[in-house]
C-alpha positions as CSV (number, residue, x, y, z in Angstrom):
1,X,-79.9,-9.8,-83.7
2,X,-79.4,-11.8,-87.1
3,X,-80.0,-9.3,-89.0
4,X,-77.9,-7.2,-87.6
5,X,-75.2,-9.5,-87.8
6,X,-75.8,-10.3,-91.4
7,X,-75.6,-6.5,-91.7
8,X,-72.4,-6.3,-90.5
9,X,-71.1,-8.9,-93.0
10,X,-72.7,-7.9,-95.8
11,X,-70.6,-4.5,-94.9
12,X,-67.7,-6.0,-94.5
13,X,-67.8,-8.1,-97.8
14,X,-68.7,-4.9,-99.5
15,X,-65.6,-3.3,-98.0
16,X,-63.3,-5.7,-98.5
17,X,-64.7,-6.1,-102.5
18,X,-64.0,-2.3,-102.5
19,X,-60.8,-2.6,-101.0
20,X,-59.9,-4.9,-104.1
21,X,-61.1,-1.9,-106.7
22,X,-60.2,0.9,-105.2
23,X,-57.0,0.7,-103.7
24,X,-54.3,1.3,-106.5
25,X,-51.3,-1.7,-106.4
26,X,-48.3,0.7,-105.6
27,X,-49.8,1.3,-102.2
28,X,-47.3,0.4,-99.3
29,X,-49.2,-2.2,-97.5
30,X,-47.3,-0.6,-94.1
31,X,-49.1,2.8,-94.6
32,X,-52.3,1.6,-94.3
33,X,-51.2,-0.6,-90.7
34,X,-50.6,0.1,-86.6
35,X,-48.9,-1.0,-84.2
36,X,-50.9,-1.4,-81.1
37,X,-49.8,-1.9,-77.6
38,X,-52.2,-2.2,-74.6
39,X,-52.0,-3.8,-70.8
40,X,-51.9,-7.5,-70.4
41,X,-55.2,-7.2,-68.6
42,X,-57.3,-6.2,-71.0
43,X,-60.2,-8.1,-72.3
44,X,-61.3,-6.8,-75.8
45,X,-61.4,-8.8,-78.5
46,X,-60.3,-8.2,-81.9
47,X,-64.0,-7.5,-83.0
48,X,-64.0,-4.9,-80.1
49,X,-60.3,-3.3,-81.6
50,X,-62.5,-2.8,-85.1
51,X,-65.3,-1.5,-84.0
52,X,-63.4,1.1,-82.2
53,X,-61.1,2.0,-84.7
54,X,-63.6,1.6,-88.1
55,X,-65.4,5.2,-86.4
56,X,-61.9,7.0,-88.1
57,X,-62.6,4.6,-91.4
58,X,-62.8,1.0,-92.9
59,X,-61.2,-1.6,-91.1
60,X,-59.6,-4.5,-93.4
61,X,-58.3,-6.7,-90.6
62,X,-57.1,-7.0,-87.2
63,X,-54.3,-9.0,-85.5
64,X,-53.3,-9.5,-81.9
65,X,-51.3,-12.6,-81.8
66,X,-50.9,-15.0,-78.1
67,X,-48.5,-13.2,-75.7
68,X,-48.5,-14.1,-72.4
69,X,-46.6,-10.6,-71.2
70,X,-46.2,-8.0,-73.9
71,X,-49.8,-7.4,-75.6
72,X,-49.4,-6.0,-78.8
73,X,-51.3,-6.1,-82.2
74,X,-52.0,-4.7,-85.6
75,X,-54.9,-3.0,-87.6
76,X,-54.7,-2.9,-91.2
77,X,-57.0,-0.2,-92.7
78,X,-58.4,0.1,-96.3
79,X,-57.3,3.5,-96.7
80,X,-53.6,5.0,-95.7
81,X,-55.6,8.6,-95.0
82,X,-57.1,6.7,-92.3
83,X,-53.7,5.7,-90.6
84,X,-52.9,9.4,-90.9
85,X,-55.9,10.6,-89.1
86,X,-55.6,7.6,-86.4
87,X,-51.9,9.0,-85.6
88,X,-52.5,12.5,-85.5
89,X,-55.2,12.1,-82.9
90,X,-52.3,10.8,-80.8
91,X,-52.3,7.9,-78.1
92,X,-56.1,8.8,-75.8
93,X,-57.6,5.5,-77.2
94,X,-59.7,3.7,-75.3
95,X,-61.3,0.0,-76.2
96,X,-63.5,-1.0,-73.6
97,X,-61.7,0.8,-70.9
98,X,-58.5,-0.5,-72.0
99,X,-55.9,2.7,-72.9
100,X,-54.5,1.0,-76.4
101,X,-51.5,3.3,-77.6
102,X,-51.0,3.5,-81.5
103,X,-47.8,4.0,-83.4
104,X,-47.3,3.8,-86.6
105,X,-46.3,0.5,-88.8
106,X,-42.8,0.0,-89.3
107,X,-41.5,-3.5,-91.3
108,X,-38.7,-4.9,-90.2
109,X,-35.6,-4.2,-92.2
110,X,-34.4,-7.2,-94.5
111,X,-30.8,-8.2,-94.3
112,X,-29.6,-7.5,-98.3
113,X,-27.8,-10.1,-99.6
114,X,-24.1,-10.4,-99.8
């Protein structure tokens, strides 16, 4: 079991090293996210929300912040392909029984300055 689990860092240092190398500057950091929503009942964790998603590609890092109603959360990938191919698969996602529904990652708009 430690080994596996020092497997899985090691991977996910070497990702994240690659991410730093590979990934050219200009990228918009919002096409490589989603937007996740999912019933208040579920029970995954964030760990359960990568594994799932890293089968379409590498998984930088997920959020789900504290809501006590409206469960919602982002996953930022290393690659923007892999957004695309998350998106065109549409919204039958499942983590651990949970239906999560994807959209894509939208900033909010800045108020320009007058």
């Amino acid at each position: 079991m430690i080994s596996e689990d020092l497997h899985k860092f090691e991977r996910l240092r070497l990702e994240r090293s690659d991410f730093s190398l590979n990934i050219p500057r200009m990228v918009n950091p919002a096409s490589r996210q989603i937007y996740l929503t999912f019933p208040a009942d579920s029970t995954f964790r964030k760990e359960d929300v990568s594994n799932y998603f890293s089968i379409y590609g590498p998984v930088q890092d997920v959020r789900i912040p504290y809501q006590q109603k409206r469960m919602f959360g982002f996953v930022t990938f290393v690659y923007p392909e892999t957004v695309k191919l998350i998106l065109s698969k549409g919204n039958l996602h499942f983590v651990c029984d949970a239906r999560v529904l994807v959209k894509p990652y939208k900033e909010k708009g800045k108020v320009p300055d007058n």
